[in-house]
C-alpha positions in Angstrom: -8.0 13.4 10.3 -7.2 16.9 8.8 -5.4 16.0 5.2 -7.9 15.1 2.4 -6.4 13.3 -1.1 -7.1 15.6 -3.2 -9.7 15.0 -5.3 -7.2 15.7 -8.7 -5.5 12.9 -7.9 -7.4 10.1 -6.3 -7.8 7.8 -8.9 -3.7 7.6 -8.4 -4.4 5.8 -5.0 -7.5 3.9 -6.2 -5.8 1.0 -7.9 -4.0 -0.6 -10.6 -1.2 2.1 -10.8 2.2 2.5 -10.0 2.7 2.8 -6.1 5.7 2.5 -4.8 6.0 2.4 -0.7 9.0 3.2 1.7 9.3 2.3 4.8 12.2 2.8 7.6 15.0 0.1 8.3 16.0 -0.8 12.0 19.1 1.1 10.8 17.2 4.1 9.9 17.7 3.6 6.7 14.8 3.9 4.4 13.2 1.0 2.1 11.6 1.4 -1.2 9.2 -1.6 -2.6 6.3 -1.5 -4.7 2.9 -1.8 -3.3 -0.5 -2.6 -4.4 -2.9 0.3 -2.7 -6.5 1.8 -2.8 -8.7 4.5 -1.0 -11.3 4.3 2.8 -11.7 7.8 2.4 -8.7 9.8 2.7 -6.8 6.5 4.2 -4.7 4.8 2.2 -4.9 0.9 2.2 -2.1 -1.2 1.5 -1.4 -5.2 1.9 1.9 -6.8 3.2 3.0 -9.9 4.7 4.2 -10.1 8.5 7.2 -11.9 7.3 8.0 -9.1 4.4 10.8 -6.8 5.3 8.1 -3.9 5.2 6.2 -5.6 7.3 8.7 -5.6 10.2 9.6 -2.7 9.6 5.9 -0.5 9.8 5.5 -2.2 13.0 8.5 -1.0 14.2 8.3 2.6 12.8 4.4 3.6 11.0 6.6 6.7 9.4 5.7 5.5 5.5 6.0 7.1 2.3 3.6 6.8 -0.6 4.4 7.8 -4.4 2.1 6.8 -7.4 2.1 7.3 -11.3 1.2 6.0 -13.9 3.6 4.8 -16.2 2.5 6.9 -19.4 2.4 10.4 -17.3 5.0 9.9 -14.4 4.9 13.8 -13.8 1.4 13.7 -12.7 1.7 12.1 -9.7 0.6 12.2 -5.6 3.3 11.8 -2.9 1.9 10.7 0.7 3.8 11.2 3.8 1.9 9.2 6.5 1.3 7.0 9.6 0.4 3.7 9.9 -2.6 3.7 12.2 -3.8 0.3 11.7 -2.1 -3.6 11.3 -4.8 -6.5 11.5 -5.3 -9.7 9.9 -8.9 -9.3 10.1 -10.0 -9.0 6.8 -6.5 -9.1 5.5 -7.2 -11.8 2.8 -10.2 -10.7 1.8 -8.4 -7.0 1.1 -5.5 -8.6 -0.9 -7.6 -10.5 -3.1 -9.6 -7.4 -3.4 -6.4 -5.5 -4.6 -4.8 -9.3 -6.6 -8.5 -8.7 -8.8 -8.0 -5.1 -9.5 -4.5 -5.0 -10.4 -4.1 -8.6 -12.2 -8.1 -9.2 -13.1 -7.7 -12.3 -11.1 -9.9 -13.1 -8.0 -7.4 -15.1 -5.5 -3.9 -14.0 -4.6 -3.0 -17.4 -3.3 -3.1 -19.6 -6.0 -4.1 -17.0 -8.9 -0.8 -14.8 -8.5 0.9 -16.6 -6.4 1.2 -20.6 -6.1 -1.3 -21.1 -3.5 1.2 -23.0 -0.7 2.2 -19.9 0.2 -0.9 -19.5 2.3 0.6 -21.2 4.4 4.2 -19.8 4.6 3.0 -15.8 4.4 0.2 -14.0 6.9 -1.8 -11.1 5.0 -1.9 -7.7 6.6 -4.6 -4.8 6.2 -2.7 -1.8 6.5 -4.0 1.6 7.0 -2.1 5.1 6.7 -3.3 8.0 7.8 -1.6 11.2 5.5 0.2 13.3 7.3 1.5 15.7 3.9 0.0 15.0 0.6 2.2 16.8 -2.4 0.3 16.5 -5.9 2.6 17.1 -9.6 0.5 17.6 -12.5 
């Protein structure tokens, strides 16, 4: 891997900030949501469903776009332009609650966040993005 996160700007990818992620449509068209992220090094980590619309659509197309701010100083912010190298359920859960803990201070996404029947509707999934272009603001 030859793009590093700048060091300036990490802590915008290491949690409990404004991410927002966008992803491509079947129709090429592109798809904005907001995401819940942190850093593996220079990878970004995010968390989706395999029945959410992102979810279909980064394992269709891994072309992804990251921004993040926080809310109180949008102009300092990171944009990553990346691929998604990795989609598992292996340690999906345990990553989303990881990420439900640091952005809501509560331990379980399913049944903390979320009413916890939806374990059974939604499958978690770990996934990993590579940068490809990292622009910083700020």
């Amino acid at each position: 891997m030859g793009i590093t996160i700048p060091v300036s700007h990490r802590d915008l990818l290491a949690g409990a900030v404004n991410v927002v992620l966008t992803t491509i449509m079947p129709d090429g068209q592109p798809q904005t949501t907001p995401v819940w992220c942190n850093l593996e090094g220079d990878y970004v980590l995010i968390n989706t469903m395999q029945q959410f619309q992102k979810g279909r659509n980064i394992q269709r197309n891994p072309r992804v776009g990251l921004l993040a701010y926080r809310l109180k100083q949008p102009l300092r912010n990171i944009e990553v332009r990346g691929k998604v190298i990795e989609i598992t359920e292996e340690g999906a859960l345990e990553h989303l609650n990881e990420l439900n803990m640091m952005y809501s201070g509560k331990p379980n996404f399913f049944g903390d966040s979320v009413p916890e029947e939806f374990i059974h509707k939604f499958t978690p999934l770990k996934v990993r993005i590579e940068p490809i272009r990292v622009r910083v603001e700020g």
